[in-house]
VOGUFI-952997 format. One record per residue (C-alpha): residue in three letters; x, y, z. Coordinates in nm, 4 decimals, m for minus. Layout:
BEGIN
rest/c1/c2/c3
ala/X/Y/Z;
...
// end
This chain:
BEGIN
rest/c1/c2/c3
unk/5.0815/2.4718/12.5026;
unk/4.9067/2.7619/12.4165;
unk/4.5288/2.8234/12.2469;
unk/4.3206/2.9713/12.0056;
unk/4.0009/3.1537/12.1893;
unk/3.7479/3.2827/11.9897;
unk/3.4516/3.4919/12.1302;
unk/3.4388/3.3709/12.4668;
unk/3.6892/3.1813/12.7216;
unk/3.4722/2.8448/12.6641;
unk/3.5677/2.8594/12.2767;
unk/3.8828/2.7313/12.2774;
unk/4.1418/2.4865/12.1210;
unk/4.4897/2.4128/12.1598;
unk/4.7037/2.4550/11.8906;
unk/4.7932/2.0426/11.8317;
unk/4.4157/1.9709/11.7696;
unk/4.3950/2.2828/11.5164;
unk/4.6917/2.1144/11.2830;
unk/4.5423/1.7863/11.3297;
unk/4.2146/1.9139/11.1927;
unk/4.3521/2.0767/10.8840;
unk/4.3693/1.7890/10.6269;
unk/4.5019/2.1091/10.3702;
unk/4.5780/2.4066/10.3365;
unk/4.4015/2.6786/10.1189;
unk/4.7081/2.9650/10.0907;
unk/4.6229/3.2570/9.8719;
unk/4.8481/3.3787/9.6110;
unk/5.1004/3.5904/9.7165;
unk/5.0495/3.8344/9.4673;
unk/4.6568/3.8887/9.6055;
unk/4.7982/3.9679/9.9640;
unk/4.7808/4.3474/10.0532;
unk/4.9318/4.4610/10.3388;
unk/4.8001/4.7787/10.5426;
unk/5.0076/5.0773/10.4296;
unk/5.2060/5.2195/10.6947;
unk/5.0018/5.5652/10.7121;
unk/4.7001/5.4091/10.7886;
unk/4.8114/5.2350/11.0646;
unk/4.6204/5.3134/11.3860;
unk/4.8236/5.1561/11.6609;
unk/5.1484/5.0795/11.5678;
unk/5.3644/5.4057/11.5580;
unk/5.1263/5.5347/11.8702;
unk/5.2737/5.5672/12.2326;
unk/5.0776/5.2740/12.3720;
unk/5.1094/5.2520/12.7704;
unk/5.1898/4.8928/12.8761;
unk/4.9053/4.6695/12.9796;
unk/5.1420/4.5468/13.3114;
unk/5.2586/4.8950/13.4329;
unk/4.9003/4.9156/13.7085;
unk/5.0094/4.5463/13.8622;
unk/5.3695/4.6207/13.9190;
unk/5.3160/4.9893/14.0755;
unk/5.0264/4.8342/14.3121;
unk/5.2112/4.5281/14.3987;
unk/4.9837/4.3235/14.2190;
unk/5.2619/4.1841/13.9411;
unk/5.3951/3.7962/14.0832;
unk/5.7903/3.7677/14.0314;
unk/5.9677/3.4842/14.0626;
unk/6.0374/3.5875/14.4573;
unk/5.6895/3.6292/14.4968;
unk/5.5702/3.2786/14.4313;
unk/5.3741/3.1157/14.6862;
unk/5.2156/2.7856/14.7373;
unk/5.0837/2.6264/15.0377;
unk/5.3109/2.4060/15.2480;
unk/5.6110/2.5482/15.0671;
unk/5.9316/2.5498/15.2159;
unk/6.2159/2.7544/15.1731;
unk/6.5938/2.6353/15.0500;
unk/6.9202/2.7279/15.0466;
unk/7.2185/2.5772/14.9263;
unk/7.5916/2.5857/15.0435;
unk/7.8327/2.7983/14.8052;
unk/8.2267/2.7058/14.7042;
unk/8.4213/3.0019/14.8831;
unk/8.6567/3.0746/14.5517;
unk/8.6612/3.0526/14.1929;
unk/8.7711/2.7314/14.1782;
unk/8.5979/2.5634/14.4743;
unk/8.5395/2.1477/14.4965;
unk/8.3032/2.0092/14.7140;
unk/8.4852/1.7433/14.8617;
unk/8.2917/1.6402/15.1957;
unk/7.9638/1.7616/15.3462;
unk/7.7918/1.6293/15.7177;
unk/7.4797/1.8034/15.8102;
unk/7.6717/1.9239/16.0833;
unk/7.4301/2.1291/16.3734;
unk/7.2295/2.1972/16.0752;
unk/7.0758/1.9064/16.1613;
unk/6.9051/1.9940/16.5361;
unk/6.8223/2.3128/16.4414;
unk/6.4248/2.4166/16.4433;
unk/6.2847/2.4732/16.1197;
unk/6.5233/2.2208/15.9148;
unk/6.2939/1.9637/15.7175;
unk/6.5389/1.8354/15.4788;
unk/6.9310/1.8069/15.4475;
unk/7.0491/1.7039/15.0727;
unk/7.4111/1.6196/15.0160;
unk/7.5301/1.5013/14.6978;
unk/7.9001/1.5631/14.7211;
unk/7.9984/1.3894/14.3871;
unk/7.7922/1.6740/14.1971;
unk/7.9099/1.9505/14.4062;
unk/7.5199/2.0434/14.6302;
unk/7.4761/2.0546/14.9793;
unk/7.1797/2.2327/15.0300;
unk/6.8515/2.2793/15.3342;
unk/6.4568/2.2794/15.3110;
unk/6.3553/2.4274/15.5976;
unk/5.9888/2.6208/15.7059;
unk/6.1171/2.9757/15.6513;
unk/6.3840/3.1116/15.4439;
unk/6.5836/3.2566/15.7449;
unk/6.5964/2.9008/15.8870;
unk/6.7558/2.7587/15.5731;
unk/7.0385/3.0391/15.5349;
unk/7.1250/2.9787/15.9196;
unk/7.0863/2.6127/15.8773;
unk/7.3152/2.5883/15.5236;
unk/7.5530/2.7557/15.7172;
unk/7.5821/2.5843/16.0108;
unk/7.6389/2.2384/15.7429;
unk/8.0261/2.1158/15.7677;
unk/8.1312/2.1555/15.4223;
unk/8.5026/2.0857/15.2688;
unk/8.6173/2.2787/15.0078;
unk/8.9181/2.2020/14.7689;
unk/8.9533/2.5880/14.7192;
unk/9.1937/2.5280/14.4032;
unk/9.4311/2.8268/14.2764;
unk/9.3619/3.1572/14.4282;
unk/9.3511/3.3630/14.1513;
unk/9.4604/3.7515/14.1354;
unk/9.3140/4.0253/13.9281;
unk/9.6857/4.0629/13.7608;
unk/9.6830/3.7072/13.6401;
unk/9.3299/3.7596/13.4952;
unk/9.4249/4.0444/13.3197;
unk/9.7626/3.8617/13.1679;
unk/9.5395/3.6248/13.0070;
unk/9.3278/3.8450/12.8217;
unk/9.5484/3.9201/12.5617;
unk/9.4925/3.9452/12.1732;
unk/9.8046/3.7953/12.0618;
unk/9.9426/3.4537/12.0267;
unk/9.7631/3.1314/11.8861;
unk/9.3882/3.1653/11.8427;
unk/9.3117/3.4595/11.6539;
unk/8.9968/3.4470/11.4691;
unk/8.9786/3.6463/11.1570;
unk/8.6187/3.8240/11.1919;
unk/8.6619/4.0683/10.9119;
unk/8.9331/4.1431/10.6848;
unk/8.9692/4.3860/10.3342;
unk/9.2665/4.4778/10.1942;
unk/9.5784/4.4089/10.3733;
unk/9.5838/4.6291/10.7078;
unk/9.9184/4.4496/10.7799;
unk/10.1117/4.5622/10.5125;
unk/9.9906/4.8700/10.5062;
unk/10.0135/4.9146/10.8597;
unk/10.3746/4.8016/10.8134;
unk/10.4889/5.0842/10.5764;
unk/10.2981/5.3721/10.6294;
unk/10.3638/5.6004/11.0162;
unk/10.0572/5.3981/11.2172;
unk/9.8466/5.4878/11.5197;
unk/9.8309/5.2639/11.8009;
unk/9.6172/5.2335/12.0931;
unk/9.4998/4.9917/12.3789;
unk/9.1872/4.9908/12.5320;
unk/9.0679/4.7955/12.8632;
unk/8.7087/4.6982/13.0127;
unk/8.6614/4.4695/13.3059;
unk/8.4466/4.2625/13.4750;
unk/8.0580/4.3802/13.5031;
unk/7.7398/4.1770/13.6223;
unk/7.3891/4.2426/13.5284;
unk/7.2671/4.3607/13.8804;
unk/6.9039/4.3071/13.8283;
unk/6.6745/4.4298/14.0895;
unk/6.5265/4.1110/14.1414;
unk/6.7512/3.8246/14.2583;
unk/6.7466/3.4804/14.1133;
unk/6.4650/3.2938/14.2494;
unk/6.1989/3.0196/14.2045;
unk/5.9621/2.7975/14.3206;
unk/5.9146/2.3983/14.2356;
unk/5.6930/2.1250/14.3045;
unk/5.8352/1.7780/14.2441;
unk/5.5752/1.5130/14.3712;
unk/5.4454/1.1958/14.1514;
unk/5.6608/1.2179/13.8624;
unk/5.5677/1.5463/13.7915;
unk/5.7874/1.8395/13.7891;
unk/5.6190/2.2266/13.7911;
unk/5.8729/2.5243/13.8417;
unk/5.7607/2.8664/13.8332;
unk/6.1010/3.0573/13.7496;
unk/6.2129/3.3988/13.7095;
unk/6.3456/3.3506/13.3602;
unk/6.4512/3.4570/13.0512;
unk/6.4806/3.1420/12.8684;
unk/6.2240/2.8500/13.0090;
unk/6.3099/2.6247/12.7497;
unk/6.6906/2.6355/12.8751;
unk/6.5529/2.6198/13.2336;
unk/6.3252/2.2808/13.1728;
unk/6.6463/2.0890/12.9912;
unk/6.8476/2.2152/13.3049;
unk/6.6353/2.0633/13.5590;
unk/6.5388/1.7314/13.3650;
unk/6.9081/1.6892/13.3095;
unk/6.9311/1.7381/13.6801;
unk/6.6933/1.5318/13.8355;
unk/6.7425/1.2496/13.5904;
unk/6.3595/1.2370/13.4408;
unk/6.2128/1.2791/13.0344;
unk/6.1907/1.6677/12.9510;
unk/5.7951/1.6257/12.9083;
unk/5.7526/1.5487/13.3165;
unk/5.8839/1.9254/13.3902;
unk/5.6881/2.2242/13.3105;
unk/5.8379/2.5762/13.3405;
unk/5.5494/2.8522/13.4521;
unk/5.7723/3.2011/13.3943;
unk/5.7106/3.4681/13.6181;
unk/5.7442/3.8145/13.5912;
unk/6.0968/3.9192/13.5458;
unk/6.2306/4.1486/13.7779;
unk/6.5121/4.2336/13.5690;
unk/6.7359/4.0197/13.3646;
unk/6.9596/4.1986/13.1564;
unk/7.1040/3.7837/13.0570;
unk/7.1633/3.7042/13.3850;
unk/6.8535/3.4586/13.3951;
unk/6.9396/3.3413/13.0759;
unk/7.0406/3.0612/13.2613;
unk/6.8552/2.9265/13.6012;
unk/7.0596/2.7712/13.7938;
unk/6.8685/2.8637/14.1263;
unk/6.5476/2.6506/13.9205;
unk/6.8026/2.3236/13.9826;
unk/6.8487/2.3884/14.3304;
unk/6.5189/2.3896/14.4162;
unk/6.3521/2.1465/14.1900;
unk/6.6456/1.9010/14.3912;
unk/6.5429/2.0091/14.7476;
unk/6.1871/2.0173/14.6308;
unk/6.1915/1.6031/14.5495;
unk/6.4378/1.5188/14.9080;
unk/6.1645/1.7371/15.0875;
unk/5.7961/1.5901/14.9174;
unk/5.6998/1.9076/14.9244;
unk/5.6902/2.2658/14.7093;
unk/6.0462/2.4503/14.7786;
unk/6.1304/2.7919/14.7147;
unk/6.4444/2.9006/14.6557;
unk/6.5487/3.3127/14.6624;
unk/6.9227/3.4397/14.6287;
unk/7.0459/3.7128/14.8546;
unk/7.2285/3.9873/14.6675;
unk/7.5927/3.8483/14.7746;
unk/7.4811/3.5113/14.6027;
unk/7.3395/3.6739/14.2840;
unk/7.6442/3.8763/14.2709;
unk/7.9210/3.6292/14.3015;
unk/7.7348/3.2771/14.1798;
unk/7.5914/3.4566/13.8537;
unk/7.7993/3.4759/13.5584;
unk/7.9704/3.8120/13.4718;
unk/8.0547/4.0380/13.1642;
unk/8.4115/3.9137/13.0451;
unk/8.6988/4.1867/13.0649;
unk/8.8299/4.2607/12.7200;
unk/9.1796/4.4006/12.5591;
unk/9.1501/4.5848/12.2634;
unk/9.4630/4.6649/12.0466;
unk/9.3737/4.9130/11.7453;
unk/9.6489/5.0581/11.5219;
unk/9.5373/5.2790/11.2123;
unk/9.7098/5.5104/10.9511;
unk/9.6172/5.8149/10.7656;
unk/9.7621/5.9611/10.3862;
unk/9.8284/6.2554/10.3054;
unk/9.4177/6.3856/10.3039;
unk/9.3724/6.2825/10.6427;
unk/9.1871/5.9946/10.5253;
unk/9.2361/5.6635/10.6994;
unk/9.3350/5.4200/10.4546;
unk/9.4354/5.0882/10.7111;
unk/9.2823/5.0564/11.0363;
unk/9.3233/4.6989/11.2740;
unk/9.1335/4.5728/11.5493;
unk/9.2968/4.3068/11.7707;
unk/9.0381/4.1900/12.0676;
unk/9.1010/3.9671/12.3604;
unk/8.7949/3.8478/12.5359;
unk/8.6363/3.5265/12.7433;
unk/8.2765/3.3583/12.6309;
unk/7.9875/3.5101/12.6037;
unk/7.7435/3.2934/12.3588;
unk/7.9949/3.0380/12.3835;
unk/7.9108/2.9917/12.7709;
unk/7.5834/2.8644/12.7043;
unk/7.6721/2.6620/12.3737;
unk/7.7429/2.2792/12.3190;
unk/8.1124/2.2559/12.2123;
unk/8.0484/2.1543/11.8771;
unk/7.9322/2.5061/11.7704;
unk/8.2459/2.6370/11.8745;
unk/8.3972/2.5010/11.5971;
unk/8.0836/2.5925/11.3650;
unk/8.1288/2.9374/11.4368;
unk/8.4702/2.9932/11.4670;
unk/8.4313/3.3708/11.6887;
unk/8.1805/3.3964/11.9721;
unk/7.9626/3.6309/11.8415;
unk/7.8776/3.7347/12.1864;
unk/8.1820/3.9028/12.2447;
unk/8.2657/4.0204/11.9257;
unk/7.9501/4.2405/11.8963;
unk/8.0593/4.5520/11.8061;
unk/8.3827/4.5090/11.7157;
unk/8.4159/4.5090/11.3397;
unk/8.4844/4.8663/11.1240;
unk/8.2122/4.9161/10.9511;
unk/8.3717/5.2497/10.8051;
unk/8.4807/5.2810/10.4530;
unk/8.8484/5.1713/10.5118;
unk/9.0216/5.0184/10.2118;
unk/9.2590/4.8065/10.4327;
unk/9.0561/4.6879/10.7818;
unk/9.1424/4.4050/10.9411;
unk/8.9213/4.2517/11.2898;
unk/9.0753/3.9526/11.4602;
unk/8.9393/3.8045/11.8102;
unk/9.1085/3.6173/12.0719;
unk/8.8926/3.3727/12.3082;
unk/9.0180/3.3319/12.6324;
unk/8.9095/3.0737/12.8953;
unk/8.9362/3.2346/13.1884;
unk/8.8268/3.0686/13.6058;
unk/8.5651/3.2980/13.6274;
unk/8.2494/3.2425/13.4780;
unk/8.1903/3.4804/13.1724;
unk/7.8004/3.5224/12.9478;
unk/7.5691/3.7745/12.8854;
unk/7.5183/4.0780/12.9820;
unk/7.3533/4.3929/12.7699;
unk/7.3973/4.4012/12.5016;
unk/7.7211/4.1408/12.5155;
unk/8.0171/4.2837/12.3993;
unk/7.9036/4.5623/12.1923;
unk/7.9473/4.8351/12.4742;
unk/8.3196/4.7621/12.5591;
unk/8.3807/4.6905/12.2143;
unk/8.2515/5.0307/12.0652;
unk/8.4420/5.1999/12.3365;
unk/8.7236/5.0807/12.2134;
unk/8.6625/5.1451/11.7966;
unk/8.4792/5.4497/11.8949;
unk/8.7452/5.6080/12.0957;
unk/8.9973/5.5522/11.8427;
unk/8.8236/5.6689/11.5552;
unk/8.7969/5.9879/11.7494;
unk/9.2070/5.9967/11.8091;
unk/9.2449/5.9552/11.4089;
unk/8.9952/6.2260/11.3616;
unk/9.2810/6.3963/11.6149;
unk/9.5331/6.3015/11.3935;
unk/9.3875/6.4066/11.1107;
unk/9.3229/6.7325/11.2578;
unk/8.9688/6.6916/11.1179;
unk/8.6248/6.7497/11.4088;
unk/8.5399/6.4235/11.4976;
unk/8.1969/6.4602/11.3758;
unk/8.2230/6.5389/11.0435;
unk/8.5549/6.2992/11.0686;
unk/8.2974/6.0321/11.0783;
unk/8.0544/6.1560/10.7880;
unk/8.3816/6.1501/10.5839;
unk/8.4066/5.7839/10.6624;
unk/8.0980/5.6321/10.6141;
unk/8.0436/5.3836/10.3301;
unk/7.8310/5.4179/10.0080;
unk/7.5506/5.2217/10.1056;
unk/7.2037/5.1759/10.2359;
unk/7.3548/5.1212/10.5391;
unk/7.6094/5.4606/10.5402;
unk/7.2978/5.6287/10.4439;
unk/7.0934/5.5591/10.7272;
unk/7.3762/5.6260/10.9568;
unk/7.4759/5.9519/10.7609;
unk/7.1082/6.0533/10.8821;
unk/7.1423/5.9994/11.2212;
unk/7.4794/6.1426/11.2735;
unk/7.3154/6.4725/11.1267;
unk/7.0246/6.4587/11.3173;
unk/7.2188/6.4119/11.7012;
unk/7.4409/6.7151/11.5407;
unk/7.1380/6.9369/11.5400;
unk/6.9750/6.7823/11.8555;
unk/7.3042/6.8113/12.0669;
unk/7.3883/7.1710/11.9066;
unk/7.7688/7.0542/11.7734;
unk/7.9347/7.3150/11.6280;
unk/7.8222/7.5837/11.8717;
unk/7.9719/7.6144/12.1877;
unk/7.8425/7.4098/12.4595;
unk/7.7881/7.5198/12.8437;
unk/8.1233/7.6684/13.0067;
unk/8.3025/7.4167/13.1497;
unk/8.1640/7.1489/12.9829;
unk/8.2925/6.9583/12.6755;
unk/8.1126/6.7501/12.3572;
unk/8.1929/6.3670/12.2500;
unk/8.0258/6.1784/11.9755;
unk/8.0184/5.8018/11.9195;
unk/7.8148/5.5600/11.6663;
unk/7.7240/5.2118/11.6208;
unk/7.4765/5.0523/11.3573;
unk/7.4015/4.6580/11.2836;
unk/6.9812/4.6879/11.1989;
unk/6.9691/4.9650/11.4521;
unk/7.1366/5.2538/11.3918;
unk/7.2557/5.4664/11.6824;
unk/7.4541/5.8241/11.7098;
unk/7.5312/6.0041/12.0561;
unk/7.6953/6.3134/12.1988;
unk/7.7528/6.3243/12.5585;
unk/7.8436/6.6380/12.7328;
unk/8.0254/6.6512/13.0321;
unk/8.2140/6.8508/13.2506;
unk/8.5586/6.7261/13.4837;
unk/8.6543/6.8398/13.8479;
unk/9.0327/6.8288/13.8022;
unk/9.0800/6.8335/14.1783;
unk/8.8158/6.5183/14.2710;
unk/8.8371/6.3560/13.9252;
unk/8.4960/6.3415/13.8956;
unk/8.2911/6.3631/13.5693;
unk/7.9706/6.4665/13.5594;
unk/7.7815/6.3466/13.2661;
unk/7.5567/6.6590/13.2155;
unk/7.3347/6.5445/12.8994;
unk/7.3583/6.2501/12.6204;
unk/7.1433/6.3684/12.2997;
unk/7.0496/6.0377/12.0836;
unk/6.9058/6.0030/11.7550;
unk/6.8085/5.6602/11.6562;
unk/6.6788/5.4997/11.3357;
unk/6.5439/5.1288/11.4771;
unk/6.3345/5.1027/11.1706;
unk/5.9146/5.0880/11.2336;
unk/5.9103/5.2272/11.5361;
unk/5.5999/5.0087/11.7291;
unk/5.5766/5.2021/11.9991;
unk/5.7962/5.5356/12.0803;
unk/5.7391/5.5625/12.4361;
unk/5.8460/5.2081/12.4780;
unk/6.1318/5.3035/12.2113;
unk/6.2555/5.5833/12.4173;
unk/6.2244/5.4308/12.7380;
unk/6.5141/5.1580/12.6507;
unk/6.7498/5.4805/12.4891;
unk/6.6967/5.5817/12.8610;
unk/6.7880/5.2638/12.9986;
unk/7.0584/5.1998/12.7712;
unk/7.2319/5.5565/12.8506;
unk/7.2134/5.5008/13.2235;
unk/7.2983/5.1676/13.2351;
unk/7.6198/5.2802/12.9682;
unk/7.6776/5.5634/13.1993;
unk/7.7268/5.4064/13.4892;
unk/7.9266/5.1416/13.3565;
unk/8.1538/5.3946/13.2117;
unk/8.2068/5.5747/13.5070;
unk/8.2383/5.2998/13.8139;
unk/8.1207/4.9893/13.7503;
unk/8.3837/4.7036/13.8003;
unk/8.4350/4.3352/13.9692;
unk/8.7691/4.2321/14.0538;
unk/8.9330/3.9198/14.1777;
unk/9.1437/3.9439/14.4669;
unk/9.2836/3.5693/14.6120;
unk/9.0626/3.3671/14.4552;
unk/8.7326/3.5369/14.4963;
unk/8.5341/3.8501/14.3403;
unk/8.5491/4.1219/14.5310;
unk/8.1273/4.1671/14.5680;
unk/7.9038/4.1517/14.8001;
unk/7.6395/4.4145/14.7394;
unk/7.6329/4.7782/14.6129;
unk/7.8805/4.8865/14.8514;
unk/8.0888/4.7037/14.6793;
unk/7.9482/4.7435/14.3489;
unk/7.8011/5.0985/14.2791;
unk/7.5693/5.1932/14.0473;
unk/7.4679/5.5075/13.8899;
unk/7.2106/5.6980/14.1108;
unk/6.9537/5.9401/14.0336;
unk/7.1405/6.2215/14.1682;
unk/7.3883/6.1000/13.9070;
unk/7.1629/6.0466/13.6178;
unk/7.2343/6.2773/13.2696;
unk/6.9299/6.3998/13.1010;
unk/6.8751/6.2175/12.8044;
unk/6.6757/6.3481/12.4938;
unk/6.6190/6.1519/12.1679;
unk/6.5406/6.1438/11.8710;
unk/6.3811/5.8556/11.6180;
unk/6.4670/5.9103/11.3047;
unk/6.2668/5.7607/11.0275;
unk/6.4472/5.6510/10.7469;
unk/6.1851/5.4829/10.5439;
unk/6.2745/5.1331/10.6610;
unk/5.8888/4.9396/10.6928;
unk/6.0686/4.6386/10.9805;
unk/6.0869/4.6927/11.3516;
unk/6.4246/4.6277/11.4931;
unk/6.5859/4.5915/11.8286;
unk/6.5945/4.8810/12.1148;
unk/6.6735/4.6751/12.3932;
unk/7.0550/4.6771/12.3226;
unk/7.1831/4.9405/12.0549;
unk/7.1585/5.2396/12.2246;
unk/7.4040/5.1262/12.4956;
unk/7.6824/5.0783/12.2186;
unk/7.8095/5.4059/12.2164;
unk/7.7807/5.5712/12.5140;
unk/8.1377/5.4714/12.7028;
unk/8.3031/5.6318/12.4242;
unk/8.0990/5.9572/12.3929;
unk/8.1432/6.0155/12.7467;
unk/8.5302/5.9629/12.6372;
unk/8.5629/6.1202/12.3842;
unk/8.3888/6.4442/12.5584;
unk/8.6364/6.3946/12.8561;
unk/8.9198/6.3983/12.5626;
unk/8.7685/6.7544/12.4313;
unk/8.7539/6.8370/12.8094;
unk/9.1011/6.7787/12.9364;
unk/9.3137/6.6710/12.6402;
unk/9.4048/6.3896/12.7965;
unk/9.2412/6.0307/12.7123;
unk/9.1530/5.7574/12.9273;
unk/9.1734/5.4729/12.7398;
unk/9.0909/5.2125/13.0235;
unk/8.7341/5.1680/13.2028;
unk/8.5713/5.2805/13.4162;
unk/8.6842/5.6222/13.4509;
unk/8.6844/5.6468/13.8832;
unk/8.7977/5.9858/14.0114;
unk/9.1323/5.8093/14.1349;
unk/9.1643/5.6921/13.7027;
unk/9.1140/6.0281/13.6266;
unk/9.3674/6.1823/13.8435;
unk/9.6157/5.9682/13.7457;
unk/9.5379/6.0447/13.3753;
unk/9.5758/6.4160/13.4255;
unk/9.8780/6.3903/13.6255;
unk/10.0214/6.2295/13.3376;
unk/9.9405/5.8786/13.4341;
unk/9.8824/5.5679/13.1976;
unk/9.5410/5.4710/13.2044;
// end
């Protein structure tokens, strides 16, 4: 679908016709290929401003809620009032009389009852004045949620294992420690939305998506046609953060769009994005650990309860091929040099729907590992920095975080004294990208709040392309971190998620925001690797861990609201 252009516009060729053409192929040796050095490059390694940034600060960029066409109309569709909802009968209702309403689809065997109408105000009154019966199911509660996520039982998959952590465990005086995250969405700033045309056996959806490949199987599955009679025109993406991995909204309206004859646009409130979207599972980790006689940790265990992630989006076949969803077990393996380690992962199916979110599982599940390697370093009465140096294996891979450690040590100043009032806390994570952070915060005792002054980062993500671009997502990543460590949650309460919009559902404001200064370190690696998703690893347990060197108390359970933190220093379980 794409083309080769030469010169000018008019010399062009698709892609198909170019392989056709080629009746063989001439390779050169590998041996006579010479790549540019790295110091001669010219661009790469340069802070290149983005190309987009003049459209989307004039209004100019086209998002997915932008998309026009003429003689559009607008949809909406009716939504199951609990978490286990059936559509079980549907009339149009007064929907019917009322001005605007072009088209009334019910399909109550798969679950839609939905409006086309000539403005999008017209279709939300209109879907709600439909008669709709609901089978509403069990009413879940948050407690019963929370019973279920629970790394014990039948299940277990083994993720990692040296040694025997067990036995050791068994003999030697262990550590033990249980950590809690809940639910999260991705709160993009643009809702779900899209527009289709489905007229003459032709299907054209322009989607706000992350995956239009996913989106175009969706919709042919849908509407019952051949994959090659939809095209999927992407948008801009106002935010996704993998909550338009999948596109659900694209099926609504490609559905009104053939009932209607005509283009149909289809935009989510915030209410709809924030309960009919998928959300970041809650996890339960269980980590026990022992020292000898060095303060040296010689067994450490990680038992992790979690829903899907990956596996959410997955044919079930390649739940059996992979054993673990690797979605929510990002993060969670000890990738310090302990003789005896042991990771094992519970997947639990829980009524609400569970899937991506950034970085998947990797920030609750550092929080976790992260916050207990800082109670060992406790234990071992050993600072938690250099607690970590002492830990780290003998390998490429130790090396590069060994660097990085040392460098946030200088940037953040540890080992001096920081601010009065305020407290340090350092946390790590490396897979390609290698990450270290120290937070500094200080705690109001009588409110419970914490302020999260500064995070320093220092970050080794390989050949860095672009450092502005670089730094900008270690910015992104801390606030986003912060703010989910601090007072981002979703609960369940009778059946339903307690959201609507950011009343209901904070986020971390301006006012709010730490300063955040990094660091990219250059290790000597010559391949670019991810920023989009590292950084945010750490940061719930460096804001921790600081609150731990703050207080002496730990809160072991997020997010850390002023009410949490009261408790906690009152002497309350957290």
């Amino acid at each position: 679908r794409g083309f080769a252009v030469a010169d000018s516009p008019e010399k062009k060729a698709d892609f198909y016709s170019l392989a056709e053409a080629v009746t063989s192929w001439d390779l050169p040796e590998e041996d006579a290929l010479q790549l540019k050095a790295t110091d001669e490059f010219t661009v790469v390694g340069q802070p290149v401003a983005r190309i987009d940034i003049p459209d989307k600060v004039t209004g100019q960029a086209v998002y997915g809620y932008d998309m026009r066409v003429p003689n559009m109309l607008y949809g909406a569709v009716a939504r199951p009032p609990t978490l286990e909802a059936k559509l079980v009968g549907s009339s149009a209702g007064e929907a019917a009389a009322m001005d605007g309403v072009e088209e009334i689809v019910i399909d109550v065997e798969n679950g839609f009852a939905g409006v086309a109408a000539n403005s999008r105000s017209a279709a939300w009154s209109a879907v709600k004045a439909m008669e709709t019966e609901w089978d509403e199911g069990h009413l879940w509660q948050q407690e019963e949620i929370e019973a279920l996520i629970e790394p014990a039982g039948e299940g277990g998959i083994t993720i990692q294992r040296e040694g025997n952590a067990a036995g050791v465990l068994k003999r030697e005086r262990a550590i033990t420690a249980t950590y809690r995250s809940p639910f999260a969405v991705q709160a993009p700033l643009e809702a779900p939305a899209a527009l289709a045309d489905v007229q003459d056996g032709q299907v054209t959806v322009w989607v706000s998506t992350q995956s239009h490949e996913r989106a175009k199987g969706l919709i042919a599955e849908a509407l019952g046609v051949e994959a090659d009679t939809v095209r999927v025109v992407p948008t801009y993406l106002g935010g996704g953060f993998g909550a338009k991995l999948d596109t659900g909204v694209a099926v609504e309206e490609a559905r009104l769009s053939r009932a209607a004859g005509a283009p149909v646009h289809v935009g989510w409130d915030r209410t709809e994005a924030m309960l009919h979207g998928y959300l970041r599972p809650p996890t339960k980790s269980v980590l026990s650990g022992a020292l000898d006689g060095n303060g040296r940790i010689v067994a450490m265990e990680h038992r992790q309860g979690s829903s899907d992630v990956a596996f959410s989006f997955m044919p079930a076949f390649m739940e059996i091929v992979l054993g673990a969803d690797f979605g929510a077990t990002v993060g969670a393996r000890i990738d310090y040099d302990v003789p005896n380690r042991t990771v094992t992962a519970w997947r639990k199916k829980l009524p609400v729907w569970t899937g991506w979110w950034r970085g998947l599982g990797l920030f609750a599940n550092r929080f976790a590992v992260e916050s207990f390697v800082d109670e060992l370093a406790a234990a071992a009465g050993t600072d938690p920095l250099q607690f970590r140096l002492d830990h780290l294996p003998d390998s490429p891979a130790g090396g590069r975080m060994r660097v990085v450690l040392e460098a946030v040590a200088e940037l953040s100043g540890w080992g001096t004294a920081p601010p009065e009032g305020r407290a340090r806390g350092v946390a790590c994570f490396g897979s390609n990208t290698v990450v270290a952070q120290v937070a500094e915060v200080s705690v109001d005792e009588g409110s419970g709040e914490i302020t999260v002054h500064r995070v320093d980062c220092a970050v080794d993500c390989g050949l860095v392309v672009n450092p502005d671009g670089a730094k900008a997502q270690i910015e992104g990543n801390v606030m986003w971190g912060a703010g989910s460590t601090l007072i981002e949650q979703a609960y369940v309460r009778d059946g339903r998620l307690e959201l609507n919009n950011f009343e209901s559902y904070p986020l971390l404001t301006m006012r709010e925001a730490p300063d955040v200064r990094s660091v990219l370190v250059d290790t000597g690696i010559d391949t670019p690797y991810g920023m989009g998703e590292p950084p945010i690893g750490p940061v719930g347990a460096g804001i921790g861990n600081a609150f731990t060197a703050a207080t002496g108390r730990r809160i072991r359970t997020l997010p850390m609201t002023p009410a949490r933190v009261v408790d906690t220093l009152a002497g309350g379980g957290s």
